[in-house]
C-alpha positions in Angstrom: 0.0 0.0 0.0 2.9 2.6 0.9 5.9 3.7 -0.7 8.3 0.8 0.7 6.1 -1.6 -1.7 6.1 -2.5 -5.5 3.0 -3.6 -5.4 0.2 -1.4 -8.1 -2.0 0.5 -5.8 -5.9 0.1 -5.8 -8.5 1.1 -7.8 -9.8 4.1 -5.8 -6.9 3.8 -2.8 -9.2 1.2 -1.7 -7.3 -0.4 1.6 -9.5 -2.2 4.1 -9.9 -0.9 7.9 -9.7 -4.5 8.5 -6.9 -4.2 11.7 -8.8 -3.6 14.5 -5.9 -1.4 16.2 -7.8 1.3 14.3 -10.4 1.2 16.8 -8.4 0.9 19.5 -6.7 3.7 18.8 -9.6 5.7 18.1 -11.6 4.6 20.9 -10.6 6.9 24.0 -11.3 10.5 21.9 -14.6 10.0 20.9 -16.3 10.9 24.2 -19.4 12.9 23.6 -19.2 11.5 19.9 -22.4 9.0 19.4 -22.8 9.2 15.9 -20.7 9.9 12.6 -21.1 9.5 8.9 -18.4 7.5 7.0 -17.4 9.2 3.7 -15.2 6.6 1.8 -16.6 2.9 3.7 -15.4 0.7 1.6 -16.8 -2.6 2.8 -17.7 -1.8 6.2 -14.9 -2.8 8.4 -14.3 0.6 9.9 -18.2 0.8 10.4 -17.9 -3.0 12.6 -15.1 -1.8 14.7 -17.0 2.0 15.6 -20.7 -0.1 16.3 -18.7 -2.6 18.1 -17.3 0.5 20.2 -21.4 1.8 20.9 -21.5 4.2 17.6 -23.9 4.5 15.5 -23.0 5.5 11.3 -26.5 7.6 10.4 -24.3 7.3 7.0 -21.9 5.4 4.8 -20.6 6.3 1.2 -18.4 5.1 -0.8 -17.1 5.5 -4.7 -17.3 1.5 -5.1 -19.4 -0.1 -2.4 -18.7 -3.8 -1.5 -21.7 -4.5 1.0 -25.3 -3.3 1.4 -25.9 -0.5 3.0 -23.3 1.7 1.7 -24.7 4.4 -0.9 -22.3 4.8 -4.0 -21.5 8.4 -3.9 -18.3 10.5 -4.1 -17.2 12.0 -0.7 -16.2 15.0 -2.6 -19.9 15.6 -2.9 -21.7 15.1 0.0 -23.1 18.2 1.4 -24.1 19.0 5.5 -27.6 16.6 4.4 -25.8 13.9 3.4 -24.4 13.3 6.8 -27.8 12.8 8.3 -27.3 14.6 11.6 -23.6 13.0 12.3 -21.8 14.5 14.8 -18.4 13.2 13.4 -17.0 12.1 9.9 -14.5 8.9 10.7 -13.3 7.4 8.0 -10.0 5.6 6.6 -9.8 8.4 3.0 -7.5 7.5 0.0 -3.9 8.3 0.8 -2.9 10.1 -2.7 -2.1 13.3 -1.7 -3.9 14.8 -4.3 -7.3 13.2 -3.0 -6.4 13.4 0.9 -5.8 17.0 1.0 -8.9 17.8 -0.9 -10.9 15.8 1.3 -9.2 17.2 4.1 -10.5 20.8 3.1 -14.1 19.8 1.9 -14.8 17.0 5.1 -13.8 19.2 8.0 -16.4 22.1 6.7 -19.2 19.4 7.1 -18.0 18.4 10.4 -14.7 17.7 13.0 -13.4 15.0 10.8 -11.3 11.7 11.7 -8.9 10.6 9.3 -6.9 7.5 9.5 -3.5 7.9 7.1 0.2 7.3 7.0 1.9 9.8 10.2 4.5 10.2 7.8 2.6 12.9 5.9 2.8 15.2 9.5 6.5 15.3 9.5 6.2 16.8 5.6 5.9 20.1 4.1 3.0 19.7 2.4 1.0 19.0 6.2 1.7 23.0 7.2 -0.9 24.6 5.6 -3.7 21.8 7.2 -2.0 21.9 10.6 -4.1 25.2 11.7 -7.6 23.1 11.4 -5.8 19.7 12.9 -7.2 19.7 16.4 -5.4 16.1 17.4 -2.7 13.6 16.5 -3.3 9.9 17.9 -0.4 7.7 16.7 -1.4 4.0 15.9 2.2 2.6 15.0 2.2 -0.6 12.0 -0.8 -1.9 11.1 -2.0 -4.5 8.2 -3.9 -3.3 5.3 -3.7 -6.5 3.0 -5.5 -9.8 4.4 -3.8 -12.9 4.7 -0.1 -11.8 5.3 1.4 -12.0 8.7 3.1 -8.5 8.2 2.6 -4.8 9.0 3.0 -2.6 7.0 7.2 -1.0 7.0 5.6 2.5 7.7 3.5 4.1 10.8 -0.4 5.2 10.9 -2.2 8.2 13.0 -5.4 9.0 13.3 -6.1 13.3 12.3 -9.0 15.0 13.6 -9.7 17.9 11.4 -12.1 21.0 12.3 -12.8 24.0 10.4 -13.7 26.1 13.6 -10.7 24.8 15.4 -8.7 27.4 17.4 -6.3 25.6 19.4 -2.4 24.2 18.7 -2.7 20.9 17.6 -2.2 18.3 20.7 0.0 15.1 19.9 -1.2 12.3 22.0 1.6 9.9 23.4 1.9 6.0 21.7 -0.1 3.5 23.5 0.3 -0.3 22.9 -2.2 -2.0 20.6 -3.4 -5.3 20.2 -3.5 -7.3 16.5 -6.6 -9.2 16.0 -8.7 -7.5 19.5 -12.5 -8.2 19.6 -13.7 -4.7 20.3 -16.7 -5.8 21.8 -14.7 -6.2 24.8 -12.4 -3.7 24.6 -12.5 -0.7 27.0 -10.1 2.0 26.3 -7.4 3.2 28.6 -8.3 7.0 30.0 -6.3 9.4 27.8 -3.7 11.3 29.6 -1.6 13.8 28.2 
């Protein structure tokens, strides 16, 4: 998926949230978050390991569904309706650059936005002129994006929460340890200290 591989990327960046360390990770910022629209769903998994934590998606898009449920549309058009009364957009977008930072833009003016991405991208130029309306950094480490291979991937994943009407420095949560392969129907998160 990244750029230590040879492999052809995707049609439409489309990577699984399969790893369940996405959750995880995700799981002790959304207090006060009890539902959220997800922009680019894929197949669902993302959507499994939010409901498993007690979320609710009101919505789910995607440019090339692959389950029931999800409505084909492109995330670059959904409009303040589309999200259905979401609180939050969480979602796992395409990693082009191109795409991302688009999406960055147009998401966070629907709503504060979760993006799940390579943490490389932060240490980069290109990151300064989104780093005014990134609210929160939470680092997830390796993770697997393709099925059936007993590796993670060579670089490092964060989740980003974008706002439009953020007005605060960016705060960079500390590492926590993660568990490949966690039921998150079980899982209760550690409290977050700073």
């Amino acid at each position: 998926m990244g750029k230590h591989s040879d492999f052809p990327r995707r049609k439409f960046d489309q990577y699984f949230t399969w790893d369940t360390r996405a959750g995880q990770a995700l799981a002790p910022f959304l207090e006060g978050v009890e539902t959220y629209c997800e922009p680019c769903a894929g197949r669902g998994d993302l959507i499994g390991q939010l409901d498993a934590l007690g979320l609710e998606c009101l919505a789910a898009y995607d440019l090339d569904p692959k389950r029931r449920g999800i409505i084909k549309k492109n995330a670059f058009r959904l409009t303040k309706e589309d999200l259905q009364g979401a609180q939050a957009i969480i979602t796992n977008p395409p990693w082009t650059r191109r795409l991302l930072h688009a999406l960055i833009l147009h998401l966070c003016q629907l709503a504060p936005t979760w993006l799940l991405f390579d943490s490389d991208w932060l240490f980069s130029l290109q990151s300064q002129r989104f780093m005014g309306c990134c609210s929160d950094v939470v680092p997830i480490g390796k993770m697997r994006w393709v099925e059936g291979t007993p590796d993670d991937e060579k670089g490092n994943s964060a989740w980003f929460r974008f706002d439009a009407q953020n007005q605060k420095p960016t705060i960079f949560h500390r590492r926590r340890k993660f568990y490949f392969g966690l039921d998150l129907k079980d899982y209760i998160a550690e409290p977050v200290l700073l």
